[in-house]
C-alpha positions in Angstrom: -14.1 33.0 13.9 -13.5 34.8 17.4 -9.7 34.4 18.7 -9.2 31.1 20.4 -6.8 30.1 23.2 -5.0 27.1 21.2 -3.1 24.5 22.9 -0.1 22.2 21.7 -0.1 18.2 22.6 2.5 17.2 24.9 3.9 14.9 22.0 4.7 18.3 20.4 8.6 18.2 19.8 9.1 22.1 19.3 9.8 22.0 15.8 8.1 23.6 13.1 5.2 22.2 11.8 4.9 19.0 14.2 2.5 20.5 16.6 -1.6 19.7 17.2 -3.4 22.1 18.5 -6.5 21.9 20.0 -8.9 24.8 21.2 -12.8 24.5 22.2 -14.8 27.3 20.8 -17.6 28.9 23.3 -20.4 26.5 21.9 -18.1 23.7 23.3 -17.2 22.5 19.8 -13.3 21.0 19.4 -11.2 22.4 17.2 -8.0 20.5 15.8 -5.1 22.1 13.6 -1.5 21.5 12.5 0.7 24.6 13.7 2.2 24.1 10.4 -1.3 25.2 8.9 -3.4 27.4 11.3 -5.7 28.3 8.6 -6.8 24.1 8.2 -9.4 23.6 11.3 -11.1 20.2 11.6 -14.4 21.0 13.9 -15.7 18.5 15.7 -18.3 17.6 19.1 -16.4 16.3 22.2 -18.4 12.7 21.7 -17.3 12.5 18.0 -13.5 12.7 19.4 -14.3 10.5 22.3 -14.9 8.0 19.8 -12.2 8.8 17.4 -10.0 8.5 19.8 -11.1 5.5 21.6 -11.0 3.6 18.3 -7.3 4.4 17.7 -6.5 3.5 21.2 -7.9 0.2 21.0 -6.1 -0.3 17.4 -9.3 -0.2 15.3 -9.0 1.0 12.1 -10.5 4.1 11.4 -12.3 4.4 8.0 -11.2 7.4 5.4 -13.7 9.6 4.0 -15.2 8.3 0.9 -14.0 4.7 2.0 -17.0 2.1 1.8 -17.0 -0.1 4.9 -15.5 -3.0 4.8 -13.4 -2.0 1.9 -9.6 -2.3 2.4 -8.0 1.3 2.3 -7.0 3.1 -1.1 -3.7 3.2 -1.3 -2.1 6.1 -3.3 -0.8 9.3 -3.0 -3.1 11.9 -1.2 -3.6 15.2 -2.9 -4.9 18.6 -1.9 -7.3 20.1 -4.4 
């Protein structure tokens, strides 16, 4: 991956590992990561985001991966393998 300029959210409080960062890659994809981990990057398209973030703004719920629709949200611990 070619060096990106990354950019903290303005809800960033400063601290260590409480950051998003956001960058757009030349193809114009959007990439997401916690300053905490720089290695995890979540890759997305501007309209998949869009969405995303339209749903949480209007308090929709967002489904998990692997969660069937209309099934109520697994509850548990989440683990990294």
């Amino acid at each position: 991956m070619s060096q990106l300029e990354w950019r903290k959210s303005s809800r960033c409080t400063g601290g260590d590992g409480e950051c998003v960062e956001v960058s757009t890659s030349p193809g114009g994809l959007i990439r997401l990561r916690e300053s905490d981990r720089p290695a995890d990057v979540l890759t997305t398209t501007p309209s998949a985001l869009a969405t995303l973030l339209t749903g949480i703004k209007a308090g929709r719920a967002v489904r998990r991966v692997g969660q069937a629709a209309g099934q109520p949200p697994r509850t548990g611990r989440v683990t990294r393998r």
